[in-house]
N, C-alpha and C positions, 0 to 999 in steps of 0.2 A: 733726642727724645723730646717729645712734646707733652707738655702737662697743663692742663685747664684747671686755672686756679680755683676756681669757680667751687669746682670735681673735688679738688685739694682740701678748699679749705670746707668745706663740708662733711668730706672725711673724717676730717683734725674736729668738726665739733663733734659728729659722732662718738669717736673713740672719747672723747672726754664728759658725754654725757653716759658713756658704760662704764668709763673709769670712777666717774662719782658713784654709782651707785655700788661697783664691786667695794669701794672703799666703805661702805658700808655693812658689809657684809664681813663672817668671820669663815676662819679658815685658807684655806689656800685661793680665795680669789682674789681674802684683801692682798695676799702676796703677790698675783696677778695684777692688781692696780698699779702695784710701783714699776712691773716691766710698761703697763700701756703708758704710762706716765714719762715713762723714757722713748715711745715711740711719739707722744704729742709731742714732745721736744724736738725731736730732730723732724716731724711734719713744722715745724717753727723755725726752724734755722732753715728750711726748704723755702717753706713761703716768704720768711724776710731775705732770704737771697734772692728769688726769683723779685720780689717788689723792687731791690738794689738795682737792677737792671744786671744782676751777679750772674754766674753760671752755675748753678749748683753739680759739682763731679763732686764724686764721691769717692774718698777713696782707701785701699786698702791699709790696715797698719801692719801689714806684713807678706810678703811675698803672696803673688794669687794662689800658687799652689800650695805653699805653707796652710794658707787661710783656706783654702777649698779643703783639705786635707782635714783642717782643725773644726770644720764644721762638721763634715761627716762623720766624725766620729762622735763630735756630740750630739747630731742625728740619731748616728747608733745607740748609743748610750741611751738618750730618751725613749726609741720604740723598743729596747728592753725592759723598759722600764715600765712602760705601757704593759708589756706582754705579762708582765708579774703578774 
């Protein structure tokens, strides 16, 4: 997989100039701040692997079908949840 830091790290600031402002805000966005807030993290340990000369893999904490399994269903669970 190729990744253009350039792309990366532009990304990583965007998400963090939307995470400040949700953190601003009330209601279920500021709740939405602390998941973007965990995705600037891990674009952070991407970009300081990638500058390591590291190989950023990624990987599962639990068997791929367990974890394919355990997503869909919280899939499901959320577009019913929408559907209310």
């Amino acid at each position: 997989m190729k990744i253009n830091l350039k792309k990366l790290t532009q990304d990583k600031e965007a998400l963090k100039a939307v995470q400040r402002e949700m953190t601003d805000m009330q209601g279920p966005q500021k709740a939405f701040s602390k998941k973007l807030n965990a995705i600037i993290a891990f674009y952070d340990e991407i970009e300081r692997d990638l500058e390591m000369c590291g190989e950023s893999i990624v990987e599962l904490d639990k068997e791929r079908l367990a974890a394919i399994e355990e997503r869909n269903k919280m899939l499901a669970f959320m577009k019913h949840a929408d559907d209310m």
